[in-house]
C-alpha positions as CSV (number, residue, x, y, z in Angstrom):
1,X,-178.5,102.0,16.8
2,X,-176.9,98.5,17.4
3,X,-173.4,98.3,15.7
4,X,-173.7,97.0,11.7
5,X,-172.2,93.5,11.2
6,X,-171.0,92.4,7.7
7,X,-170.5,89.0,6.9
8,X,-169.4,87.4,3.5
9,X,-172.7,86.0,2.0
10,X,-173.2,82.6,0.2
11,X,-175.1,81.0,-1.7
12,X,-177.6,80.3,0.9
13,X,-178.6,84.3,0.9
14,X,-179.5,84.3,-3.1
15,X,-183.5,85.3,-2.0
16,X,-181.7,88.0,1.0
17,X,-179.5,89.5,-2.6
18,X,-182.4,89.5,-4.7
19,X,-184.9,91.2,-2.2
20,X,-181.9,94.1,-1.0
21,X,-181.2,94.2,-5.2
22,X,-184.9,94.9,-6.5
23,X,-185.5,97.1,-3.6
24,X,-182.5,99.3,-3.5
25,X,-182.5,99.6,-7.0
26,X,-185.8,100.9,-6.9
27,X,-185.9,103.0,-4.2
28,X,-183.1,105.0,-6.1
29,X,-183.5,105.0,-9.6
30,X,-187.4,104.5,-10.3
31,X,-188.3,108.0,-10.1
32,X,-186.1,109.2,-12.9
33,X,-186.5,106.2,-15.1
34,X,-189.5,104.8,-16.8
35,X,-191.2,101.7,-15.1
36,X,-190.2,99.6,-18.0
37,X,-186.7,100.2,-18.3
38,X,-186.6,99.4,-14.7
39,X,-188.7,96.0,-14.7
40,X,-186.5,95.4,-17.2
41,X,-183.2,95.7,-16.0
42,X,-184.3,93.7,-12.3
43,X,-185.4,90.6,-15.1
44,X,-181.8,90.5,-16.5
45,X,-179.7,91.5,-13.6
46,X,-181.2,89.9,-10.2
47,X,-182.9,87.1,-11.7
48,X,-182.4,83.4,-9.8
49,X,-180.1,82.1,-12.5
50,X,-177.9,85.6,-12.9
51,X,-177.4,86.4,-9.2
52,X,-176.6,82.7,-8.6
53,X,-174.2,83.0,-11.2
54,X,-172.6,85.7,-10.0
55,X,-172.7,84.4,-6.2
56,X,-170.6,81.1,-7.6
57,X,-167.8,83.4,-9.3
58,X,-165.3,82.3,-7.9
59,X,-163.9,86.0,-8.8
60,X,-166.7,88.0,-7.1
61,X,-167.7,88.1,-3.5
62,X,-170.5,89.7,-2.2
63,X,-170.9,91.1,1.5
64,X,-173.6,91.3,3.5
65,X,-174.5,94.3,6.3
66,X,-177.0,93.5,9.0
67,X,-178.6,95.6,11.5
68,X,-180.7,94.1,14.5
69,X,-179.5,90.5,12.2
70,X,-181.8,91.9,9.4
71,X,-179.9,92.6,6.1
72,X,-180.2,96.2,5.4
73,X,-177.5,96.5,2.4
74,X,-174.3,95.0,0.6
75,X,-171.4,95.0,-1.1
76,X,-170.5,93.4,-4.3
77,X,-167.1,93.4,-5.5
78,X,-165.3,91.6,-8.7
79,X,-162.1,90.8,-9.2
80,X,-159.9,89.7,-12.9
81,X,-162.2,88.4,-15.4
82,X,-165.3,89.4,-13.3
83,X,-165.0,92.9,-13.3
84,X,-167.7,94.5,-15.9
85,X,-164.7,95.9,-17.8
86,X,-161.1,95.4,-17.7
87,X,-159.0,98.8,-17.3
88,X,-156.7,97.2,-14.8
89,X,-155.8,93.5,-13.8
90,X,-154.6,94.6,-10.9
91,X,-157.3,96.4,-9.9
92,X,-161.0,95.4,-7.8
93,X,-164.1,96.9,-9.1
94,X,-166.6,97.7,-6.3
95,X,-169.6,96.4,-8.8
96,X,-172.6,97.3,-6.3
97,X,-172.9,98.8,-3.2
98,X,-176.6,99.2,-1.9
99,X,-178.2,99.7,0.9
100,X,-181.6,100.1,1.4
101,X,-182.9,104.0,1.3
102,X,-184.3,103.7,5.6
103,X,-180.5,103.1,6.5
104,X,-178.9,106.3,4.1
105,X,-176.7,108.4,6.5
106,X,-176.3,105.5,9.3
107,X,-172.7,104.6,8.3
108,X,-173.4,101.2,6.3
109,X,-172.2,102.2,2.6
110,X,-169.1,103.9,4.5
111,X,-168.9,100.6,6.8
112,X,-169.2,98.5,2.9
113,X,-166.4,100.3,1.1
114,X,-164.4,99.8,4.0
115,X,-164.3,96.4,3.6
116,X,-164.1,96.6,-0.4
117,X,-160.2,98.5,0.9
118,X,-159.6,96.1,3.3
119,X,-160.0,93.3,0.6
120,X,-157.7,95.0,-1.8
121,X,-155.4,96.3,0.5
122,X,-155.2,92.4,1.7
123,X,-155.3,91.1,-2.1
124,X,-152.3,93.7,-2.8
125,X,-153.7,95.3,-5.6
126,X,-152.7,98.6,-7.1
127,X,-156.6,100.7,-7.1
128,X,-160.2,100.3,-6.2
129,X,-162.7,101.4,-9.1
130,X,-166.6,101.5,-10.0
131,X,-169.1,103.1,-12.5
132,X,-171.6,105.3,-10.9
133,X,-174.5,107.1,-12.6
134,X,-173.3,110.6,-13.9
135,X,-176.8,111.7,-12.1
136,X,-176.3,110.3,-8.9
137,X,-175.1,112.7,-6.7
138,X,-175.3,111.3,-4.0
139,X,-173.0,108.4,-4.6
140,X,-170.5,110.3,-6.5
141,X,-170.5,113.1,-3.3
142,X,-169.8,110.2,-0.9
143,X,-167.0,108.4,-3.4
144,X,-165.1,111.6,-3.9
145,X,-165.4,112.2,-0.3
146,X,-163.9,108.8,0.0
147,X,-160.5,109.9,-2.4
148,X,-162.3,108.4,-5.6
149,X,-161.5,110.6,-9.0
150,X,-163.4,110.2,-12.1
151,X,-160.8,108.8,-14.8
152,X,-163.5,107.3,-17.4
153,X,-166.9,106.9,-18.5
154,X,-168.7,104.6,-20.5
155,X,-172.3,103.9,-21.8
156,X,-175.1,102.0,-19.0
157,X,-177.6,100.8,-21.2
158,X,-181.2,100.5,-18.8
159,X,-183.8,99.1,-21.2
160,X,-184.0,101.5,-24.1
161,X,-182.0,104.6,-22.4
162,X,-178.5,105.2,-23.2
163,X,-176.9,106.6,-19.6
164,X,-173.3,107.5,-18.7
165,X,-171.4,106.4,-15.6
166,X,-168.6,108.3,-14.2
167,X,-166.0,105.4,-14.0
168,X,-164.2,106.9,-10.7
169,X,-160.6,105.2,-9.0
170,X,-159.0,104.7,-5.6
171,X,-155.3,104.6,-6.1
172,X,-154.0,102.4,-3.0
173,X,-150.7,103.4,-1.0
């Protein structure tokens, strides 16, 4: 496999966001969810208007992974008044991290929280945080192998379903 480049995105890859978004959210949480709650949710969150909002945040930054120059995941991370919830202002969420389900086990998500540390370790704050479904064991196997510890939860509403995310932490040295 040809080394995984990751380049900040812009503006310019709003359709590239949107495609990797609906897809990658499907892929992992359509089986377990009805087809409603997750047409639902892809409306509110990766609609034209939201993602471009959330592209021109001057508090978020979204990064790009390519493989063979086709995008094949990304990162999203928020920082102050972007995060979803404020627990620390000194802190960066790591909002999203998906990659598409063909490129699981090839390094990417690894190669995408990597950079989320880089930009916090270079942004000086004190911890790296996210929310990750409580039923997602994958993700919260690969976060806790990464030093993340649960510390919170809190309520993910998907359509009419009430679900908890484990809200987990990366203290930085």
């Amino acid at each position: 496999m040809n080394p995984i480049e990751i380049q900040q995105a812009t503006l310019n890859d709003l359709e590239i966001l949107q495609e990797l978004s609906i897809q990658t959210f499907t892929e992992t949480f359509a089986a377990v969810n009805t087809p409603e709650n997750i047409a639902d949710y892809i409306k509110d969150s990766f609609n034209t208007q939201q993602v471009t909002t959330e592209l021109n945040n001057t508090n978020s930054t979204f990064y790009l992974a390519y493989s063979n120059a086709v995008a094949v995941g990304y990162l999203k991370i928020n920082f102050g008044d972007a995060q979803t919830e404020t627990h620390d202002k000194n802190a960066l969420e790591v909002h999203r991290i998906y990659v598409l389900q063909t490129f699981h086990g090839k390094n990417i998500g690894q190669l995408l929280l990597n950079q989320a540390k880089k930009v916090a370790e270079n942004n000086g704050v004190a911890s790296v945080w996210l929310g990750v479904w409580e039923e997602n064991y994958r993700a919260l196997r690969f976060y806790a192998k990464n030093g993340f510890v649960v510390f919170d939860k809190h309520v993910f509403t998907l359509g009419n379903d009430k679900q908890t995310d484990l809200l987990m932490q990366l203290r930085l040295p």
